[in-house]
N, C-alpha and C positions, 0 to 999 in steps of 0.2 A: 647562559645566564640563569640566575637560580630565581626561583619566584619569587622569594623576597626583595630582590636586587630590582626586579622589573617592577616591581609594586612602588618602590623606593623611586626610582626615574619617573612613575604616571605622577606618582605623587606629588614633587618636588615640581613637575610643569604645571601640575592645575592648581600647588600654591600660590607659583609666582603668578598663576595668570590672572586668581582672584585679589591678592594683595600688591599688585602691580599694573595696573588696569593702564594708567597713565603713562607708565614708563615701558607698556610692549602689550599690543592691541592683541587683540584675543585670535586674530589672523594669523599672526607668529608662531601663537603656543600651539595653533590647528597643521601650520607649516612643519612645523619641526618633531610633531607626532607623526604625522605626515608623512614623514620622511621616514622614521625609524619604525615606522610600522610597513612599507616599500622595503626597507632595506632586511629586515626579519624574515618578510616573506618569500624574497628574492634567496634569502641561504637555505631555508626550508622549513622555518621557527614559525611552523603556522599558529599554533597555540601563543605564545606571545605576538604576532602581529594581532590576531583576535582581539588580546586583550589594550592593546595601542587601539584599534579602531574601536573599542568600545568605552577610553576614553574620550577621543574625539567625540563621538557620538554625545557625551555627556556635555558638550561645548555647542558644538554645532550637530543637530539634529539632520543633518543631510540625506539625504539618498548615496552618494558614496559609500557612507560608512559603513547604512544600513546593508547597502550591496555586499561589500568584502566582510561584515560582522558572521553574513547570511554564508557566502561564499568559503571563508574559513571554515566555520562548524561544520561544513560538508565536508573538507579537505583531511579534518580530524575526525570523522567519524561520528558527530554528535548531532543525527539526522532531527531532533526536535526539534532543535537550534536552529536548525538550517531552515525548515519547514516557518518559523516564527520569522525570523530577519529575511527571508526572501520573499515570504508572503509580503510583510511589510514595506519591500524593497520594490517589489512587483506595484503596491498602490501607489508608491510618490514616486515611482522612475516616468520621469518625461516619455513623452515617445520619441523613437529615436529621428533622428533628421540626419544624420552622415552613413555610412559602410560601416566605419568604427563603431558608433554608436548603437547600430543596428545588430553587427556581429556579439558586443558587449550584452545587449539585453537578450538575443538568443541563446547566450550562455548562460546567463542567470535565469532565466524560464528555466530550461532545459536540467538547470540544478537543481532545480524547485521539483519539479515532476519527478527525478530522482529521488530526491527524498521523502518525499512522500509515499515513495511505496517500500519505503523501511520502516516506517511507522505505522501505528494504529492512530485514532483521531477519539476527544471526548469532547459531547457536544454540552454539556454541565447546566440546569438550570437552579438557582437557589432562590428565596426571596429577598427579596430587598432588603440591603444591609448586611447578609450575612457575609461572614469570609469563609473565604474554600483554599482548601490547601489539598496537594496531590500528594504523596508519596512526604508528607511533611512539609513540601514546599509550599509557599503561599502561591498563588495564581489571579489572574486578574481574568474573573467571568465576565464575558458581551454578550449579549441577546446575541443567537443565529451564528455566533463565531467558535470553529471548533478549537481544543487543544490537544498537538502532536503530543503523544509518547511515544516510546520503546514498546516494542511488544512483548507481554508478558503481564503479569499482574498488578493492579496500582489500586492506592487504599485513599479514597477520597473522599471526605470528610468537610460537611458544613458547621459552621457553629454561628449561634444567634441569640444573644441575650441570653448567654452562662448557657444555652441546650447546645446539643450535640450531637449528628449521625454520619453515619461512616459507613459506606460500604465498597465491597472490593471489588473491582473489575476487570474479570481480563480481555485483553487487548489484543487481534493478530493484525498481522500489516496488511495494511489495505482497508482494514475492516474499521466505521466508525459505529462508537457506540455511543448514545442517549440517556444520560441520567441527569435525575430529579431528585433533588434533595429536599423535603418539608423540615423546616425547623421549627416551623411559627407552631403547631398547635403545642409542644411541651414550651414553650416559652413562659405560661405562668407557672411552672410548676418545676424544682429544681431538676437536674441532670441524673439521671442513676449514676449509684456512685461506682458501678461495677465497669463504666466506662461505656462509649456509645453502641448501638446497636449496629452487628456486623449479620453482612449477606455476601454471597456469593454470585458472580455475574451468570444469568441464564446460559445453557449450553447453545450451542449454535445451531439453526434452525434445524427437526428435523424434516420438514419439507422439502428443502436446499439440500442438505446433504441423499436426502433419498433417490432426489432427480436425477443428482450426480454418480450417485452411483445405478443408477439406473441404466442411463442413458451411455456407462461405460461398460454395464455386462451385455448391452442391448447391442451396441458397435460392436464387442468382440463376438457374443455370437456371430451374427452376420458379415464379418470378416472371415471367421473360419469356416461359416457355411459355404461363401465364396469360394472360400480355398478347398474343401472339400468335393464341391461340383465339379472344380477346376481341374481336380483329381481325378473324378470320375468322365469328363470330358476326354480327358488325356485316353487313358486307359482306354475307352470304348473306339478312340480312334487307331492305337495300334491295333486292336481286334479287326476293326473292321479293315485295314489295311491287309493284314497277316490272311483273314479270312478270300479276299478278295485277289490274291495271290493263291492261294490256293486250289484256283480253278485253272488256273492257265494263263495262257497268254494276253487273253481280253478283257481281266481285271474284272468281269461281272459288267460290260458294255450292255448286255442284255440278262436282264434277271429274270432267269428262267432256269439255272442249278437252285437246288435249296441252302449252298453256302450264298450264295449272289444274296436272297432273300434275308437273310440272316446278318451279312454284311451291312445291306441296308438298313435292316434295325440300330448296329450297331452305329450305324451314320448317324438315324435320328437322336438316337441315345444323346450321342456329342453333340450336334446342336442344340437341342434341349438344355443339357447341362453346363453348355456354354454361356447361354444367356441370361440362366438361373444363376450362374455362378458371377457374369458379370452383374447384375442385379445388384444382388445381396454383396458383393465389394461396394458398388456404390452407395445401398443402402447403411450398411457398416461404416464408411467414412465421412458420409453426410451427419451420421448421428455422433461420429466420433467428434467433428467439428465442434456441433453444436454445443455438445458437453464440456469440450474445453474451452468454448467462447463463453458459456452460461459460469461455467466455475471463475474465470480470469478476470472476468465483468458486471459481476454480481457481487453480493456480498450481500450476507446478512446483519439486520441490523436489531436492535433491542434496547427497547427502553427500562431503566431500573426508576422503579420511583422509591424512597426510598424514606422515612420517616420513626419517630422513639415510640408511635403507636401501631407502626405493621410496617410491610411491607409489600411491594405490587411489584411485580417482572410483566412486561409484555412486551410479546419479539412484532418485528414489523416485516415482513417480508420481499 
């Protein structure tokens, strides 16, 4: 079905549902959306069941809808989507009381925590009154509530009484970033006409990235010191095997040839180099962890403040 045809069908139900209120309660035209938004998503027409639950949505305000609105954009690919209708879905979903109900809300969690780690997060402050718009889109800014995008670069833009500032940020997944818009102080004073003032988002910590790599030449060294000893263990033990054979029959029972003595050496050699060698493996894979728990679970973060008379970056660590 073409999207004109399906725009034609939402259309034609939320006419009749507003100019016919009397002759078919607004439970019908929820029913029969209801339906061919099930029946869409049942052939694999996830992108038009979407847009069937999101005229429902526009009727009845439910937690269902907001469920499968959230649940589809993930199914399609369109992880901001997901991140906004399942967060959504997550604050008015009841708590569950059945198996069904319980198994139902563990997959809508479990969808949400996926998507979220395909996205970057902007936590946007402006002054009051102003509008913000993302990548051109309009946006609706809360105090303390982030907004998912795509990772990659996005140009976000306050305006406030005819002023204007804009600056660009990029975004990687996982990673949320903090920007502050000031409109209020050019607000008496017109807009340059050469268009709003553009910045660039701060690089990403060098503190963080330094640990990281730090902490991953610091693990290989002492992996391959490991292995090195490990080498030198080995070796000093066939010597002192071969040496110890080479007296006769009593293997050096009594060290009292000067190969016997010499063997010996080579013994303590190997244990020596065995325990240095196990050491520095443990020490190597202990710091190995830690670098890949500190990168997987950390994230650097950065606030842009951002204004038509300067500009401020400060990263937060």
């Amino acid at each position: 079905m073409s999207q004109l045809g399906l725009g034609l069908r939402i259309a034609a139900a939320l006419l009749i549902f507003s100019s016919n209120v009397h002759a078919e309660p607004g439970n019908d035209a929820v029913t029969r959306l209801r339906a061919q938004a099930n029946a869409a998503q049942a052939e694999g027409r996830f992108a038009e069941s979407r847009e069937l639950w999101e005229a429902i949505w526009k009727l009845e305000r439910s937690q269902v809808a907001a469920c499968n609105i959230g649940a589809l954009a993930y199914r399609i690919g369109d992880a901001p989507a997901a991140v906004r209708w399942l967060s959504l879905c997550k604050e008015i979903m009841r708590l569950p009381s059945t198996p069904e109900e319980r198994d139902l809300y563990e997959s809508r969690i479990f969808d949400l925590a996926r998507a979220r780690q395909l996205v970057g997060e902007l936590r946007i402050v402006v002054p009051a009154g102003a509008t913000c718009t993302i990548d051109g889109e309009q946006v609706s800014v809360e105090r303390d509530k982030t907004i998912p995008v795509n990772p990659g670069r996005h140009a976000v833009v306050a305006t406030l009484n005819g002023a204007a500032v804009r600056v660009d940020v990029d975004v990687r997944r996982g990673e949320l970033r903090d920007v502050r818009l000031d409109v209020t102080a050019p607000a008496l004073r017109p807009t340059p006409t050469r268009g709003p003032a553009l910045a660039s988002s701060p690089p990403a910590s060098g503190l963080r990235t330094g640990l990281i790599l730090g902490g991953a030449a610091a693990s290989t060294l002492f992996l391959a010191l490991g292995g090195g000893l490990m080498v030198v263990a080995h070796d000093a033990e066939m010597s002192r095997n071969e040496t110890a054979r080479s007296v006769g029959g009593n293997n050096c029972l009594r060290l009292i040839a000067p190969e016997c003595k010499r063997a010996a050496r080579y013994e303590n050699t190997m244990f020596t180099a065995r325990e240095l060698g196990a050491a520095s493996f443990i020490t190597g894979g202990v710091l190995a962890a830690g670098t890949l728990g500190f990168a997987l679970f950390t994230h650097p973060r950065a606030e842009i403040t951002a204004s038509a008379s300067g500009m401020t970056l400060s990263g937060v660590w």
